[in-house]
C-alpha positions as CSV (number, residue, x, y, z in Angstrom):
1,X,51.6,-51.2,-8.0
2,X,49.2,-51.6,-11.0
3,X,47.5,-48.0,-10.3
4,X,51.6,-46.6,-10.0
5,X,52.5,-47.9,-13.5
6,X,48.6,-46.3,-15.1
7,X,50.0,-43.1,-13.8
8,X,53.3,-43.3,-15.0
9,X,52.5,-44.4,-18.4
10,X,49.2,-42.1,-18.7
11,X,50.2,-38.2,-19.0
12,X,49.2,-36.3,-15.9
13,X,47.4,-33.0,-16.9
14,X,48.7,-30.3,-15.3
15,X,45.7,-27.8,-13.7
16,X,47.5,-24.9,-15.2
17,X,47.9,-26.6,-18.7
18,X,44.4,-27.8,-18.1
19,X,43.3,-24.2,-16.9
20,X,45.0,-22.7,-20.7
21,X,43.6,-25.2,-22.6
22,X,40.0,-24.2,-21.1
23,X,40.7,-20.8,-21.6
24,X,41.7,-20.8,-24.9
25,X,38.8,-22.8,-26.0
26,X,36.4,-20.4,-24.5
27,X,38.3,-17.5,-26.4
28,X,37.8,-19.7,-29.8
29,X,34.3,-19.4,-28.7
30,X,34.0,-16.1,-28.1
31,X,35.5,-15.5,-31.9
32,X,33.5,-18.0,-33.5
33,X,30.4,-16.3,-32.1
34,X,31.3,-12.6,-32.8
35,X,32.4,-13.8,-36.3
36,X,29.0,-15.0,-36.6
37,X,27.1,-12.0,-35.3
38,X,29.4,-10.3,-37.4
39,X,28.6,-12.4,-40.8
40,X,24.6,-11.9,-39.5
41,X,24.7,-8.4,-39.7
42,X,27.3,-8.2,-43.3
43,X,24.6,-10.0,-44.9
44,X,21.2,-8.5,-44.0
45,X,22.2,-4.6,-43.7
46,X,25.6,-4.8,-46.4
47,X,24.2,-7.7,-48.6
48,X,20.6,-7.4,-48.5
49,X,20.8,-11.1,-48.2
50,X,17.0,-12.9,-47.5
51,X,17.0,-14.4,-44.4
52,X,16.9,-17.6,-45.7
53,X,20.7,-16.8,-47.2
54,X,21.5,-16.7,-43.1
55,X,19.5,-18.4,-41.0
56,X,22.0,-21.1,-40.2
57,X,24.3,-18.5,-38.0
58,X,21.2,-16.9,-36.1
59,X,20.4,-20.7,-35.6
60,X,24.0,-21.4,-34.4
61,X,23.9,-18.0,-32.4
62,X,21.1,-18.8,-30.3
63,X,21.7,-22.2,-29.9
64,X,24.9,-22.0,-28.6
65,X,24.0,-18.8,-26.3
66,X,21.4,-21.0,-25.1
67,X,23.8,-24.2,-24.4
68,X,25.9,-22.1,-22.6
69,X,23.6,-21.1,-20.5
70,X,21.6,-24.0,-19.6
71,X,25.2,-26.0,-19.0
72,X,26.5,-23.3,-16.9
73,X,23.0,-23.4,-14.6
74,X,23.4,-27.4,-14.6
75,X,26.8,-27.6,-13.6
76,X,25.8,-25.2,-10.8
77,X,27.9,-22.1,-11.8
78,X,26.3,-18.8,-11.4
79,X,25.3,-17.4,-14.6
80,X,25.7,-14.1,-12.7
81,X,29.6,-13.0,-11.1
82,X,28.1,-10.3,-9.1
83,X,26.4,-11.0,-5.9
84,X,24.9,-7.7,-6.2
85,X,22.9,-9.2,-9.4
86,X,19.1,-8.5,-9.1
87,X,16.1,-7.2,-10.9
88,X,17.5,-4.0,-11.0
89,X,20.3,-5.3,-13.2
90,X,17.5,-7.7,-15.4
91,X,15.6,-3.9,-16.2
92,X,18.6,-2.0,-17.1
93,X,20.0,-4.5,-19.1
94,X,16.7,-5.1,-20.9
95,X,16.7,-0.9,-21.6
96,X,20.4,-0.7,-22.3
97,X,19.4,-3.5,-24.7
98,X,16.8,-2.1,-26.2
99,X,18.0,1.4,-27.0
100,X,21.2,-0.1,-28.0
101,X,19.5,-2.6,-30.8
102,X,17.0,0.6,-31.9
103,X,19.7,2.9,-32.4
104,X,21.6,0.3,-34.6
105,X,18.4,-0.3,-36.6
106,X,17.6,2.7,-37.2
107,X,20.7,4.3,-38.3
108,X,21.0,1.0,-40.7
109,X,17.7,2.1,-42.2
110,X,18.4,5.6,-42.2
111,X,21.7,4.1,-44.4
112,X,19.8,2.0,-46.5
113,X,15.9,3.8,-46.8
114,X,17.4,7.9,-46.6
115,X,15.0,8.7,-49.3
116,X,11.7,7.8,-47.3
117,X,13.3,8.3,-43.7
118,X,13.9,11.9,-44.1
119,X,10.4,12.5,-45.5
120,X,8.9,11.3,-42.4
121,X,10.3,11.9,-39.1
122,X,7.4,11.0,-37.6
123,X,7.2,7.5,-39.0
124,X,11.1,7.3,-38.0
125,X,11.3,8.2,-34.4
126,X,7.7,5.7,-34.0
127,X,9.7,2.5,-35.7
128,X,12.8,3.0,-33.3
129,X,10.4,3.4,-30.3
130,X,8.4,-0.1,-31.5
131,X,11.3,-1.5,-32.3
132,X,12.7,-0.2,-28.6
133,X,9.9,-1.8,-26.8
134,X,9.5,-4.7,-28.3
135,X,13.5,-5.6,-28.7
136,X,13.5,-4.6,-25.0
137,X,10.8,-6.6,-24.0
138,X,12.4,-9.9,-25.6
139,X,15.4,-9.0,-24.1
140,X,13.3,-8.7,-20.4
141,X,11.7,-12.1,-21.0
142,X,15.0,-13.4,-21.9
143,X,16.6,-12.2,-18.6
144,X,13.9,-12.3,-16.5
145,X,13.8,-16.2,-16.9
146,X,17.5,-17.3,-16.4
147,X,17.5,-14.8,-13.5
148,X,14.7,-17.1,-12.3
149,X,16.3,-20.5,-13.1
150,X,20.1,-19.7,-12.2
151,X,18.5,-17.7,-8.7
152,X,16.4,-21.4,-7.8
153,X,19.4,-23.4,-9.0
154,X,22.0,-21.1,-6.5
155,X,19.4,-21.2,-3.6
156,X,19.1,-25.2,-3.6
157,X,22.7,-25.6,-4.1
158,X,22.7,-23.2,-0.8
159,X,20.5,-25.5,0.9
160,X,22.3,-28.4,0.1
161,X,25.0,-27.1,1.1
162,X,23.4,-25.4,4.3
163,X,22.2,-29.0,5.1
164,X,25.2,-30.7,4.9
165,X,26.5,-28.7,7.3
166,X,24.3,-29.8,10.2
């Protein structure tokens, strides 16, 4: 009788309404960190800001890329959708990563140095490729070890699960 009147008197949650309210939160998320990247990049390429001016957001940006992360590994979720996700997919996305974040950088210092890029192609095309390597290199290390952590962490919850089973 006392557990009837808790659940009368306390509001039962609807999974759907509970389903929104997740979903929306994760959009304000997504926002708050594109409005940060965003902000990042307005200050050091528009700005000129030192990086002292910005450091909180690139502080927020990787801290809360790394939360999510390790929380989604914890709670057991895949970190990965695809099934088909392997090294493979780790390479390209370091490449794709790389030749995305050298083309940005060096049409920003095309933008911002002109004078002394178009003197020296030379110099030019040998910054985007260091800046290539070592941005994709980063990116590799950064992949290569949550592939490595989230692959361990679906394989024992396999195991468990595999166990139980007996």
């Amino acid at each position: 009788m006392k557990n009837m009147k808790n659940i009368i008197n306390n509001k039962v949650t609807d999974e759907r309404i509970l389903s929104e309210k997740r979903r929306i939160g994760n959009e304000a998320f997504n926002v708050l960190i594109y409005m940060l990247l965003a902000s990042i990049f307005i200050q050091e390429y528009l700005f000129k800001a030192p990086f002292s001016q910005y450091a909180v957001e690139v502080v927020c940006l990787i801290v809360s890329y790394f939360f999510v992360i390790v929380r989604t590994v914890k709670s057991g979720n895949d970190v990965y959708y695809e099934k088909k996700y392997s090294q493979k997919n780790v390479v390209m996305g370091s490449i794709v990563s790389g030749l995305a974040v050298a083309a940005v950088t060096t049409v920003l210092n095309w933008v911002n140095y002109d004078e002394l890029m178009s003197k020296n192609l030379g110099n030019t095309v040998l910054i985007s490729l260091i800046t290539f390597v070592s941005s994709a290199v980063l990116v590799f290390v950064v992949l290569e070890l949550t592939y490595i952590v989230n692959k361990k962490k679906q394989d024992k919850i396999k195991s468990e699960l595999d166990d139980n089973e007996d």
